[in-house]
C-alpha positions in Angstrom: 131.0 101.2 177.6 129.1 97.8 178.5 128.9 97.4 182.0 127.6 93.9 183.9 124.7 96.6 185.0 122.2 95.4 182.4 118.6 96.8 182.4 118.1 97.6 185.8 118.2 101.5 186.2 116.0 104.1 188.4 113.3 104.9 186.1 112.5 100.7 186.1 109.3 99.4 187.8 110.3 96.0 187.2 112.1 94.2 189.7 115.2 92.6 188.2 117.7 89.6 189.4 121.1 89.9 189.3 122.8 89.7 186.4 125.2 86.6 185.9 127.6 85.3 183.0 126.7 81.9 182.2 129.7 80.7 180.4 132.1 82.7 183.1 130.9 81.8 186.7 133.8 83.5 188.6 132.5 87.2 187.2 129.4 86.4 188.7 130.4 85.8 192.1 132.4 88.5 191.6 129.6 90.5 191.1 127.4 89.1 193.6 130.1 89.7 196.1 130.6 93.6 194.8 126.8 94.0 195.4 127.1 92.3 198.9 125.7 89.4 198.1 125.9 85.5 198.9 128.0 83.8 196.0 125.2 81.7 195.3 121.3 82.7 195.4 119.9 80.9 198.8 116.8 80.9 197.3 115.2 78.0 196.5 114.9 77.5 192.7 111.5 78.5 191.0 111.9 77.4 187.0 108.1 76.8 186.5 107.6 80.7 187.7 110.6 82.2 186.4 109.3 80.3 182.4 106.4 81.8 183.1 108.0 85.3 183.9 110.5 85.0 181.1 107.4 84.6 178.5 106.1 88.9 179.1 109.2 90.2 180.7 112.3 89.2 178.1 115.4 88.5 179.9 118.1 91.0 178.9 121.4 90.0 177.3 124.8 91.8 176.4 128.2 91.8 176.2 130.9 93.8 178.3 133.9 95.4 177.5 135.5 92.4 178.0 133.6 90.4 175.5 131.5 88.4 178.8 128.1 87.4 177.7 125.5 88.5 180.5 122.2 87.8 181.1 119.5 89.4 183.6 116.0 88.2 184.0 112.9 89.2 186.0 113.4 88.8 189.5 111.3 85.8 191.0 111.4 86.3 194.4 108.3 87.6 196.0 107.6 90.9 197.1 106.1 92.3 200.4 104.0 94.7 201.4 106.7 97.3 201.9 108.2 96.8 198.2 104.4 96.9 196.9 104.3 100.4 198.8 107.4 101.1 197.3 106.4 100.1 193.9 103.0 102.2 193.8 105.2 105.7 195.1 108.0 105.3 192.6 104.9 105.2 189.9 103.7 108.2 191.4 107.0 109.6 191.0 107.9 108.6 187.7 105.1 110.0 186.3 105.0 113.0 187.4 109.1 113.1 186.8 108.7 112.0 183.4 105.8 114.7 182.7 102.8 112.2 182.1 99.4 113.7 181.0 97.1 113.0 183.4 94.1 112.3 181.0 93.8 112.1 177.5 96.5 110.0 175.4 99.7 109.8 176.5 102.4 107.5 176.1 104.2 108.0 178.6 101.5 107.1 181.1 100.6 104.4 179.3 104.2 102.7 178.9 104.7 103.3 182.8 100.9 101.1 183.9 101.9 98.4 181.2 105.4 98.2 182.8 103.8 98.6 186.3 101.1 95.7 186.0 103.8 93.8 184.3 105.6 93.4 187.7 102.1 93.1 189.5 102.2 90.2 187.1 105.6 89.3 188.2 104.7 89.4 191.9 101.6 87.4 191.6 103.8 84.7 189.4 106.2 84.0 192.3 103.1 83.0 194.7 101.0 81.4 192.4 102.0 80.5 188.5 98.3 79.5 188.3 97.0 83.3 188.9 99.9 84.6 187.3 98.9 82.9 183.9 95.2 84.0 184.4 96.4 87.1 184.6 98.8 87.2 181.7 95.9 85.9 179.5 94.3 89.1 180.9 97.4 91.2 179.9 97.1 89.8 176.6 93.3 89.9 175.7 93.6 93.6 177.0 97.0 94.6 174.7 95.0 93.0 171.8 92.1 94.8 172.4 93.6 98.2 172.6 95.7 97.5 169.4 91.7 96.6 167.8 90.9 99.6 169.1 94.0 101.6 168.1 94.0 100.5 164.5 90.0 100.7 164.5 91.0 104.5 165.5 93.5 105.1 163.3 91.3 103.6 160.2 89.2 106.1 161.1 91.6 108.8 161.2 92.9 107.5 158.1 89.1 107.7 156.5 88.4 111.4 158.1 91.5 112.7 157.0 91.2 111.2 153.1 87.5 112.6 153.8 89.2 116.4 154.4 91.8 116.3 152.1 88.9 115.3 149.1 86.8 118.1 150.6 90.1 120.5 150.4 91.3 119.1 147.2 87.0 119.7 145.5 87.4 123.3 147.1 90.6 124.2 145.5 89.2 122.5 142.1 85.9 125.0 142.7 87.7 127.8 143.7 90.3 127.5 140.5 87.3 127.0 138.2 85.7 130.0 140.0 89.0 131.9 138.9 88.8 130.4 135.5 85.3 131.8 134.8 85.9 134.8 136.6 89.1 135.4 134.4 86.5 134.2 131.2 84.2 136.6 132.1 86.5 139.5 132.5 88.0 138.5 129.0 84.8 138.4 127.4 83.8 142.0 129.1 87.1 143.1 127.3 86.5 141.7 124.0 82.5 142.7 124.3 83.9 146.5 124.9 86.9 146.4 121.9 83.9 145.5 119.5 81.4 147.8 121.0 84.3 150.6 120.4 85.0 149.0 116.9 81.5 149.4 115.8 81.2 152.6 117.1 83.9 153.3 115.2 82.6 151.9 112.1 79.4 153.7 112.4 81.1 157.3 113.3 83.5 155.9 109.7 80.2 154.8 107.7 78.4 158.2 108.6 80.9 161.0 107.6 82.0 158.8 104.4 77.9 158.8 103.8 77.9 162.8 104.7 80.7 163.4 102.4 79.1 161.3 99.6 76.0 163.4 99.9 78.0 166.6 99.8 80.2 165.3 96.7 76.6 164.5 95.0 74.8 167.7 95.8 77.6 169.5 94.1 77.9 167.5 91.3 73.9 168.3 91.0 74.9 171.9 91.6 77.4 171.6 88.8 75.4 169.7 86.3 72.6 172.0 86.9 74.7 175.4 86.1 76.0 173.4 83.2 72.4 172.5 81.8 71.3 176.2 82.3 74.5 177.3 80.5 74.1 175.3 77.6 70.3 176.1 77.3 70.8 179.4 77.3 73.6 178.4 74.5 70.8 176.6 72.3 68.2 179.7 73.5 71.1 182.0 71.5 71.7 180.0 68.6 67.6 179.7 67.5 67.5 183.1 67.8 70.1 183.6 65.8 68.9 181.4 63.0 65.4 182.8 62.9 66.9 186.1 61.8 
């Protein structure tokens, strides 16, 4: 449920005013008198400071329960040296509460200064708007200068991590054509042994059909020889029987 609370919570560096309903001003008395507070701020008005304020630390705005519009902005009150005190311990606390690194990147540290020298800011505003401007233009050269350096960073990353995955990418290419010559290789050692076997087979084939050619021809000589000496002897008999 919305609440006439607004931003200002524990874990805040930021000092905040209170929050008040500009189109119902008897809910913000109301609510100044719940907090113990004077119905209207005795403060003198500071709109030059609080403009200036309003341009790094947004004023909040919601609606309740009730369908009230609210609206909270940055406090512009000055701050004394006990609530500067105050300020630098509950940083201290916060980040060691909220588990900040204490070197290195961290977000959390960093979101904590920036909201820290943000009020610093703040404080410096509600003495002197002159300083306080100075200073936001030093707030701003230094956010834009960390975001140069952030997305000079994370080109780099961008370029080293394109640079790895190219490497990764060539040494799965070389390694998968290392397992496509390997697997070549092997093939070819198979089909190098089946004809090796083949021809071995061939020759054992080529040599007993030449063995048992040579057999088949020596008898054949065999058997043409008896047959010659047979009939020889044959035409021996029949001359001798003429010539008696």
């Amino acid at each position: 449920a919305m609440t006439a609370w607004g931003p200002e919570t524990a874990d805040s560096l930021i000092t905040w005013d209170v929050p008040y309903a500009p189109n119902d001003m008897k809910k913000t008395v109301k609510l100044r008198q719940r907090r113990e507070l004077p119905p209207v701020d005795p403060r003198p008005p500071n709109p030059q400071a609080q403009e200036v304020i309003d341009r790094f630390i947004f004023p909040s705005t919601w609606v309740d329960d009730d369908g009230t519009e609210w609206v909270q902005q940055a406090s512009c009150a000055p701050a004394s040296r006990l609530e500067v005190v105050m300020l630098q311990e509950k940083l201290d606390r916060l980040l060691k509460d909220k588990g900040a690194k204490a070197t290195g990147i961290c977000p959390i540290r960093k979101r904590l200064y920036e909201e820290c020298f943000d009020e610093l800011i703040r404080q410096v505003t509600t003495e002197c708007v002159e300083r306080g401007l100075l200073l936001l233009r030093v707030r701003e050269e230094r956010t834009m200068t960390l975001q140069a350096y952030q997305a000079l960073f994370e080109s780099r990353m961008g370029y080293g991590f394109r640079i790895a995955l190219k490497g990764e990418q060539e040494m799965l290419d070389s390694m998968h054509k290392i397992s496509r010559v390997s697997q070549m290789k092997n093939e070819l050692e198979t089909q190098a042994e089946e004809w090796k076997h083949k021809i071995e087979t061939r020759l054992k084939e080529q040599e007993e059909r030449f063995r048992e050619d040579e057999r088949k021809f020596a008898e054949e000589i065999a058997t043409l020889k008896k047959e010659n000496v047979a009939k020889k002897m044959q035409l021996e008999s029949c001359c001798v029987v003429q010539k008696r």
